[in-house]
N, C-alpha and C positions, 0 to 999 in steps of 0.2 A: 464713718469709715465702713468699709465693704466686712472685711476682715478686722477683727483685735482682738491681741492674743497678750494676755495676762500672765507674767510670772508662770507660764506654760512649765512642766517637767513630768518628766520619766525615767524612772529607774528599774532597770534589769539588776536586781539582788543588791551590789555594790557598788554597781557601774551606771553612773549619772549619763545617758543618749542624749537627755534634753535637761540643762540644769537653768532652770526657771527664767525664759525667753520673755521679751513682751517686745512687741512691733505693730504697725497698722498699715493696709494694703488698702490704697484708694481707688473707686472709680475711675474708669478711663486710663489707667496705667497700668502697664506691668513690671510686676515685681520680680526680681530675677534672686531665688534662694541658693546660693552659691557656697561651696564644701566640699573639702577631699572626701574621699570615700570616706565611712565609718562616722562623719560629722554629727549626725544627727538630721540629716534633710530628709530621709524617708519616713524615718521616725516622727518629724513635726507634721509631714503631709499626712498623714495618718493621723494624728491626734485632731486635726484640720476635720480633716469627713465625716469624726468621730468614730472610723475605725477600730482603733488604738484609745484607752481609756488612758489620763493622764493622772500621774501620779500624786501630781499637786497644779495647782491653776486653772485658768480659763481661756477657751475661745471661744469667739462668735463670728458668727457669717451671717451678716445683713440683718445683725440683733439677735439670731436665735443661737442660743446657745448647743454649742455642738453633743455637748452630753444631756440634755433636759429636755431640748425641743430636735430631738436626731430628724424626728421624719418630716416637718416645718423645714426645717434647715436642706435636708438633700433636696427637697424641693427647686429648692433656691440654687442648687451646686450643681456642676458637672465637673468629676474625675474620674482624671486620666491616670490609672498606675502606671509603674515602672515597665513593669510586663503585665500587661492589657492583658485580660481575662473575656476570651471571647467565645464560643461556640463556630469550633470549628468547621461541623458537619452543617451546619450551616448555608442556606445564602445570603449576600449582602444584604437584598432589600430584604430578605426573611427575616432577615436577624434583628434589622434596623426596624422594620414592624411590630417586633416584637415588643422591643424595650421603648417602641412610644406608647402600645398598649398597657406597657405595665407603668410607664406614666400616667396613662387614663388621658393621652390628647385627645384634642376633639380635629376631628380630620387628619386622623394619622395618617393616613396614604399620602396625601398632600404633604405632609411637613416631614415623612421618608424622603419625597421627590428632592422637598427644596433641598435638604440636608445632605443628600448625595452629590445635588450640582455645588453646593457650596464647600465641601472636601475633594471633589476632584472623584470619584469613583461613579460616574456615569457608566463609562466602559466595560467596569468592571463590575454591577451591580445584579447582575444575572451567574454572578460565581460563587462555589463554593468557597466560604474566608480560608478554608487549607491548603486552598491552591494561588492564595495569593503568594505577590514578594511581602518584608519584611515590612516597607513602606506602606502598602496599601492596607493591610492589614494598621500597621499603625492610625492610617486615613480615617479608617471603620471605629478603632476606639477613641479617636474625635469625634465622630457623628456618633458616638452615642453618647459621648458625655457631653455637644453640645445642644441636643434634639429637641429639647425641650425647653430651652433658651432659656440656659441659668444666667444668673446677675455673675455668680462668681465660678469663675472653672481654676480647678487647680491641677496642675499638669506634672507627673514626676518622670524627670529624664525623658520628657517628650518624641526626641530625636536621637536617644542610643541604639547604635548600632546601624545607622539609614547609611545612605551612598553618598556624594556630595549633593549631586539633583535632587535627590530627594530629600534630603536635611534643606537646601534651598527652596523647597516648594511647602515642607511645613511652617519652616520658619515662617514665611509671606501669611501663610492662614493664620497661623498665631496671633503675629502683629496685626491683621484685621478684627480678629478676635476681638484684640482687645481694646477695639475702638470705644464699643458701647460698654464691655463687661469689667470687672475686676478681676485680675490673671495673678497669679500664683504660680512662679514657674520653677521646680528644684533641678539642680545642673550642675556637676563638678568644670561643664565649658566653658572656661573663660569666652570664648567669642562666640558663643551662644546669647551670652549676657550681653555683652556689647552689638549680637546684631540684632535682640527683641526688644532685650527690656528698658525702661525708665528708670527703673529705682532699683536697690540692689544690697541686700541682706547679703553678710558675707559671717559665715560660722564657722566655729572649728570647737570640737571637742565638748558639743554640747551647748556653747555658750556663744553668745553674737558680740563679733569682733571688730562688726562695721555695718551702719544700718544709713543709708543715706541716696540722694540721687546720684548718676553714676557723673554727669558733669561735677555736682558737688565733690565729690570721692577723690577723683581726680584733682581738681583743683586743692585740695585739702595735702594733698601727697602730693605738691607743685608739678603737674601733669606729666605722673610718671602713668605707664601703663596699669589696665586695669589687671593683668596679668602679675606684673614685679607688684602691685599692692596685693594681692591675692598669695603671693609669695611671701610678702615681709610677714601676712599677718595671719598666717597660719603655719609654717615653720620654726 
C-alpha cells in the first residue's frame, strides 16, 4: 500500500480532530477523503505530509514513515494545500524553476516545459502568479506538487472556489493523475467524489464512518446516493 495510516489521532487540548483513524490508499486509485467542515480532513492531510505531528499513531507513504523518515518521504509526495502557498511576485516558469531546483532535478528546464504542457499553463507561463485567475493559479500549485513525479500526491479541497470550466478541467488532470500515482483527495463535494475517485473515506467528528469503494458503498446502502449516504452517516 501506497499510504497506511495506523490508529492515526490528534488532539487540540480536549477536542479529539482526529480520534485514532487507520485506512490504506492503493496505487492506481484515487481515494476520495469525504467530511462536513470541522471533520478532521485537513487535519489527517497534514498529519499525511507530516506537517502536523500526531498525537498518537502512524503513517506511512510508500514505507517511509511520515514523522522518522520526513525528508525520504516528501521525496516520494506531492501536496497540494487547501490554499496553495505560492510566490506571488513571481513568474510561472520562475517559480516552477524554482522548486524543481530545490528538488535538485537533473534537467530542470525540461521537466518545467513538460509540467506546464501537462497542467494546461503554456499561455500563461510568462506571467506574473498575481495576475493570474483563481484557476490558474490553482494549475501552478499542481505543477509544483507534481514536478518531480511523486508516487503519492495528496490534494486538499483541490477545486474550492473554481468556476464550472475550471472545476471540469482539474477534475480531468486529476483523474490522469491518478492513472500511474496514489491520490489522496480531501472534499466536503459530494460530486467531486463521484466525478474522481474510486474508493471513498467518508469521516465525521474525527472518526471514519465508511471506508470502502464507492460502487461497494452504494450497493451496501441498496443504491441509494452517494449524497443521502453522506447524509445518513454524518447527521
Amino acid at each position: 500500500m501506497s499510504i497506511k495510516v495506523s490508529a492515526l489521532a490528534k488532539h487540540f487540548d480536549k477536542q479529539k480532530a482526529v480520534d485514532g483513524i487507520s485506512f490504506e490508499a492503493k496505487p492506481g486509485r484515487i481515494l476520495g477523503f469525504l467530511g462536513p467542515n470541522g471533520a478532521g480532513k485537513s487535519t489527517t492531510m497534514r498529519m499525511l505530509t507530516g506537517y502536523t505531528v500526531p498525537t498518537s499513531g502512524s503513517a506511512s507513504l510508500c514505507g517511509y514513515d511520515t514523522q522518522t523518515q520526513n525528508l525520504e518521504m516528501r521525496s516520494i509526495m506531492g501536496y497540494l494545500p487547501e490554499n496553495t502557498p505560492l510566490y506571488m511576485d513571481m513568474y510561472v516558469k520562475e517559480f516552477l524553476l524554482f522548486v524543481a531546483n530545490t528538488y535538485q532535478l537533473k534537467h530542470a528546464a525540461l521537466k518545467v516545459e513538460e509540467t506546464i504542457k501537462k497542467v494546461g499553463l503554456t499561455l500563461e507561463q510568462h506571467k506574473k502568479i498575481a495576475m493570474l485567475s483563481k484557476g490558474y493559479k490553482q494549475r501552478v500549485g499542481l505543477a509544483q506538487a507534481i514536478i518531480h513525479d511523486p508516487q503519492v500526491l495528496i490534494l486538499d479541497e483541490p477545486t474550492s472556489g473554481l468556476d464550472p470550466n475550471q472545476l471540469s478541467e482539474i477534475r480531468d488532470l486529476i483523474k490522469n493523475l491518478g492513472k500511474d500515482k496514489t491520490v489522496i483527495l480531501s472534499t466536503h463535494i459530494m460530486q467531486e467524489v463521484e466525478a474522481i475517485c474510486d474508493d471513498v473515506i467518508i469521516i465525521n467528528k474525527g472518526t471514519i464512518v465508511a471506508n470502502a469503494s464507492i460502487t461497494e458503498l452504494k450497493a451496501e446502502h441498496s443504491g441509494t446516493s452517494l449524497e443521502d449516504i453522506f447524509r445518513k452517516l454524518t447527521f
